[in-house]
Each structure stands twice: as structure tokens, then as C-alpha cells.
C-alpha positions in Angstrom: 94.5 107.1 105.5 96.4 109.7 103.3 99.0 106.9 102.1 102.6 107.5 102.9 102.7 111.1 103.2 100.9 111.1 106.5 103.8 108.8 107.8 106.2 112.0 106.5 103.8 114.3 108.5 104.0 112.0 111.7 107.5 112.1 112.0 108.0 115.6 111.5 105.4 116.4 113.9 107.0 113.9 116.3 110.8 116.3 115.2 109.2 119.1 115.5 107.4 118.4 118.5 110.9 117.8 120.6 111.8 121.0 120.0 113.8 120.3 117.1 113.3 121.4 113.2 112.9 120.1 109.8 115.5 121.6 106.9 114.3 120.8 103.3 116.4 121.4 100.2 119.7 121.7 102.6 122.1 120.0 100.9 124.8 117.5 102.8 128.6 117.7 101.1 130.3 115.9 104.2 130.2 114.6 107.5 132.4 115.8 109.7 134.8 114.3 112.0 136.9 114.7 115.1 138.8 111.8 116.7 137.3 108.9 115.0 133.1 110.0 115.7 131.1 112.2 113.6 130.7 115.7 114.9 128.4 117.1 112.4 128.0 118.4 109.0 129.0 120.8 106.5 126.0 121.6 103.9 126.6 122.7 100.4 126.9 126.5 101.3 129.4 126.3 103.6 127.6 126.5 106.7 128.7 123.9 109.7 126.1 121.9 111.7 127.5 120.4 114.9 126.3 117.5 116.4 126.7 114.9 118.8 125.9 112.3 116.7 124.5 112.1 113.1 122.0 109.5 110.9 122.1 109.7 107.4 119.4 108.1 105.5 121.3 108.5 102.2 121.9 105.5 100.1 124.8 103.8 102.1 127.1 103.8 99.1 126.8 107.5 98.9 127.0 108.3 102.6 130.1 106.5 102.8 131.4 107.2 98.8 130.8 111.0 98.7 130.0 112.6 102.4 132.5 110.6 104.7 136.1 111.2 103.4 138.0 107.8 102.2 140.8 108.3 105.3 138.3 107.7 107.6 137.3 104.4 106.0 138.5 101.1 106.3 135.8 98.7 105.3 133.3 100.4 103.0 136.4 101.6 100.8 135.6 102.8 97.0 137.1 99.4 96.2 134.7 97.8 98.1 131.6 99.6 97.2 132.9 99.6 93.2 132.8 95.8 93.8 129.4 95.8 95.0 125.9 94.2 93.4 123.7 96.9 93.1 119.7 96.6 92.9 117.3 97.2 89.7 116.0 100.5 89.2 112.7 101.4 88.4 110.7 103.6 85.8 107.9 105.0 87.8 104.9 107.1 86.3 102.7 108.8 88.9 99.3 110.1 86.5 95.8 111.3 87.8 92.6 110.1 85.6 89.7 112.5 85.3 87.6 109.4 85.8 87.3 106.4 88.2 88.6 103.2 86.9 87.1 101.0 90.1 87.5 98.1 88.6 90.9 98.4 89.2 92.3 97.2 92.3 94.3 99.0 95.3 97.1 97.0 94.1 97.9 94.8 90.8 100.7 93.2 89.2 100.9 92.9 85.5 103.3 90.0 84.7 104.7 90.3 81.0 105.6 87.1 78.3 108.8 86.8 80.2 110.4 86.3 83.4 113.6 84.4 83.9 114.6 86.5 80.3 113.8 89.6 82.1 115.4 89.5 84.9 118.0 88.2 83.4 118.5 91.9 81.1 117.7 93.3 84.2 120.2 92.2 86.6 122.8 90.6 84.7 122.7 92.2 81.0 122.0 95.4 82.2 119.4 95.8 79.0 116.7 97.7 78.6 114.0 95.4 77.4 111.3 95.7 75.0 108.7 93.8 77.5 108.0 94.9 81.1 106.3 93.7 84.6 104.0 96.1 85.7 103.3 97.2 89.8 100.2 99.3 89.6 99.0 101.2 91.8 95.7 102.8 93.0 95.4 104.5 96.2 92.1 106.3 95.5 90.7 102.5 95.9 91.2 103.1 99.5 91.4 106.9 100.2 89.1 108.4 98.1 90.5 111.7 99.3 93.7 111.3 97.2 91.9 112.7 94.2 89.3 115.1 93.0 85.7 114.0 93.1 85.4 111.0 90.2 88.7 111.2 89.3 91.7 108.5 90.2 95.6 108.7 91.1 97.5 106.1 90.3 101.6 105.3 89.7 102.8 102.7 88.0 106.2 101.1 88.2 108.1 99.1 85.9 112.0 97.4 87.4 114.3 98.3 84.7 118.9 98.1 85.7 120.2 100.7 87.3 122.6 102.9 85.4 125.0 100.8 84.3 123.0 99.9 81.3 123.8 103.1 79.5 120.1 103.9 79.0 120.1 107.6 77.9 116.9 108.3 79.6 116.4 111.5 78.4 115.8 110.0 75.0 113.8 106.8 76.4 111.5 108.0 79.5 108.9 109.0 76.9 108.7 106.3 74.9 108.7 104.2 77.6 105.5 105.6 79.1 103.8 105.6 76.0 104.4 102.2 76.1 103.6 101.3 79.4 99.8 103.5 79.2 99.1 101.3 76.0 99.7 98.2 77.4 97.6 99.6 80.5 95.0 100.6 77.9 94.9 97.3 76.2 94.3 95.1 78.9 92.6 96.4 82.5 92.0 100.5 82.0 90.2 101.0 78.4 90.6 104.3 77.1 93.2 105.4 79.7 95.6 107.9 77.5 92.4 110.1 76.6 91.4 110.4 80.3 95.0 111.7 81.8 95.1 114.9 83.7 98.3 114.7 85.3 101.4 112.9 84.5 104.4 112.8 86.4 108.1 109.9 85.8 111.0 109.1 87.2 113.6 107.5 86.0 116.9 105.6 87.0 118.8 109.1 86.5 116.0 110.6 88.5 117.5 108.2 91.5 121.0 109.0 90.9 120.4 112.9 90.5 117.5 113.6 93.0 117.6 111.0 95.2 121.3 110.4 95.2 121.1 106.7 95.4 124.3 105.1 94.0 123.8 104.2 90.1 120.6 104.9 90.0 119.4 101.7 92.1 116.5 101.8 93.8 117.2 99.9 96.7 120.8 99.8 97.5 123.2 96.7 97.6 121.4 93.9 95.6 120.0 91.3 98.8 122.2 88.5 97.5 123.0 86.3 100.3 126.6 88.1 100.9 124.9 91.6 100.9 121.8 90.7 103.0 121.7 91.1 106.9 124.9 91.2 109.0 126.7 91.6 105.7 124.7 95.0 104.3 125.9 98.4 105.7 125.8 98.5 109.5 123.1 100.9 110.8 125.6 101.4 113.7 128.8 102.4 111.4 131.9 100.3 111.0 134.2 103.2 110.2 133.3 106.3 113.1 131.9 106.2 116.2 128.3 108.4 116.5 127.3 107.8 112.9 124.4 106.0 112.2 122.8 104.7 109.1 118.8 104.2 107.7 117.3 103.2 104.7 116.9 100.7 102.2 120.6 100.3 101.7 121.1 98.9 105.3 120.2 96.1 107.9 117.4 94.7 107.5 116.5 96.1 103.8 114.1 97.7 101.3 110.8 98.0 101.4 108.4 100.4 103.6 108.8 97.9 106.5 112.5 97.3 106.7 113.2 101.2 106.0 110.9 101.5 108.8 112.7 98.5 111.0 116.3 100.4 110.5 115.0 103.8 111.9 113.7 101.5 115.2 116.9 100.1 115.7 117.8 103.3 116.4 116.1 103.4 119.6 118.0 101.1 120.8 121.9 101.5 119.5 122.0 105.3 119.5 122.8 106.7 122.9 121.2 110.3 124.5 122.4 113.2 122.3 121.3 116.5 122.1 121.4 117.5 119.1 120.8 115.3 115.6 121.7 116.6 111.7 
């Protein structure tokens, strides 16, 4: 229970636990080498972390784009990840409900008029379409904890391309929820825009910006069959010795249980170090 942040909370009491700490809103510039291996950091003020070895969980086209310098790289070159398929995006609206909607299950999927056509201005056009697929989502059908007493959290998800569309979301993330909470409204939560409390989005610029994922994709290197196991980023890296690689963008893939998979792999190809950044 508590949904994913009580994973978060394992694993720093796990860090934090071995006598090591947790640095949040510490920016990462570049990864620092010596002799072909990573020997630590250098974070946005200036300040040097050494290590003996260091995992990034950045999106792999940014850890190897923008924090490992391009003479240290031989395979994941600009060219190279310039050349790449990147993933959809996704518009995601996290709102609260100041009632219970318990009809509603934990999970649902909403399937729009189209589907070939929309993944096809998805992932090839690179169009922002009039229609959507919906992912909802309602962990309060589980955890009732989530939320006040007879209220509901919810966040809803619609794919959308990644950056390369030219979507000016500043102009369209608005529109695009109202949108969304109709169509929510019209077919399985009746009267839903009078009954929000709390209302949260991100968009594809919100992946590129915050979450520094490579245009904006969600999940890395599109899993086409010559981006998908052996062929997506190493989690042991190709281009320095003691640098390691998690995440969606790497062997195995996205999704809660292959990010989870890439960080176990770890327990088996990283060798004893001291000291992790």
C-alpha cells in the first residue's frame, strides 16, 4: 500500500540505511573521467563528487548526449543517438475529486474512434490529434489512504509524440485537459469538472525540462526490434569502464518492472565500491 512512493521510501531507507545519503535537487553537468572509467561527478555548482564507480538513471540519450563528453564516446556518438527512434510522450493530468467515483475501477483504458490512425500521428506524423486513448487511473480504489475521507485521486494519461511534433504546449496543455475531463465526464465519471479539488499536468516539455528525458519521450529509444534488448543502451556502458546505466532507456525496458529489472542487474555486473554518485 501507498502506491509507488513507498517503493521511493524503501530504497532510500535501504541508502540511507548503509550509511550513505540522498541529494535532491543536486544537479548533474558531467561525469567525470580518468583513464577510460568514471571517477565521479561535477554538479551544476561546481562542486566535484568522487567516486569509484557511478549509475545514472538519466534517460540514456542524455547521460551519454549531455553528461559524458563526446571524446570519450565511440558508439552512442550524437550521430548515433540523432539517428535514433524515440518513444511517444504522454500528457498526464494528476486531479483529486472531492467525491468518490467507486464505480470506477483501479485501472481502465478508454480506447478512442481510432487506432491504427493514431498511432500512426503518433509515432510517424508526429501530430497532435484531435482524438485520444485514455489510461485512467485510480489508486484510492485500492488505498483508500491516498485521499481525504470521500474524496478520490486519480491521473489520467493520454500518449501523444514526443517533441518533434512542434506542439507548443504552453498554448495546448489546457485545452487538452479540458478536453480529456469532458470526455471523462461524458462517458464513466458524470459531473467530474464540478467535483475537482486539485489539478496537476505534465506535458512532453515537462519530460524534456524536468525530467530531462531526450525530446520529451517518455520512455527512451522506441522498442523496435533494433532498439530492444542487447541492442538498447548497455546497463554496463560501452564507452567507460565503472559507469553504469538504469531506467527505462536501457536493457530490458520501460515500464515499473523493467526499470525495476535494470537496477537488479546491478547486483550482479557492478563490482564492490565504496562510494556511489
Amino acid at each position: 500500500m501507498g502506491g509507488t512512493g513507498s517503493l521511493v521510501r524503501g530504497l532510500v531507507g535501504l541508502i540511507e540505511g548503509q550509511g550513505s545519503k540522498v541529494r535532491c535537487n543536486t544537479e548533474v553537468t558531467e561525469i567525470l573521467v580518468q583513464d577510460r572509467a568514471a571517477c565521479g561527478v561535477r554538479l551544476s555548482t561546481g562542486e566535484v563528487m568522487h567516486a569509484d564507480i557511478v549509475v545514472s538513471n538519466a534517460c540514456a540519450a542524455f547521460t551519454y548526449k549531455t553528461l559524458l563528453p563526446a571524446r570519450y564516446r565511440r558508439r552512442w556518438t550524437d550521430a548515433k543517438i540523432a539517428r535514433g527512434r524515440y518513444s511517444m510522450s504522454l500528457f498526464v493530468w494528476y486531479f483529486g475529486t472531492k467525491r468518490r467515483y467507486d464505480d470506477v475501477a483501479h485501472h481502465t483504458i478508454l480506447l478512442g474512434p481510432r487506432y491504427k490512425g493514431l498511432l500512426r500521428d503518433i509515432f510517424q506524423k508526429k501530430h497532435l490529434a484531435e482524438d485520444f486513448s485514455l489510461y485512467l487511473h485510480r489508486p484510492t480504489a485500492t488505498d483508500t489512504s491516498l485521499a481525504p475521507e470521500g474524496c478520490d485521486a486519480f491521473y489520467v494519461l493520454s500518449p501523444v509524440p514526443h517533441l518533434d511534433s512542434g506542439t507548443d504546449w504552453r498554448a495546448a496543455a489546457e485545452p487538452y485537459r479540458r478536453k480529456i475531463a469532458r470526455a471523462l465526464a461524458q462517458s464513466i465519471m458524470p459531473g467530474l469538472e464540478e467535483n475537482i479539488v486539485s489539478s496537476h499536468m505534465m506535458t512532453p516539455q515537462d519530460f524534456s525540462d524536468r525530467l530531462l528525458s531526450h525530446r520529451g519521450a517518455a520512455f527512451g529509444l522506441e522498442p523496435i526490434l533494433t532498439q530492444s534488448a542487447w541492442f538498447r543502451p548497455h546497463n554496463e556502458s560501452e564507452e567507460i569502464d565503472r559507469l553504469y546505466l538504469v531506467g527505462a532507456g536501457t536493457h530490458p525496458g520501460a515500464g515499473l518492472p523493467g526499470v525495476l529489472s535494470s537496477a537488479r542487474v546491478l547486483d550482479r555486473v557492478v563490482p564492490d565500491a565504496k562510494v556511489f554518485a
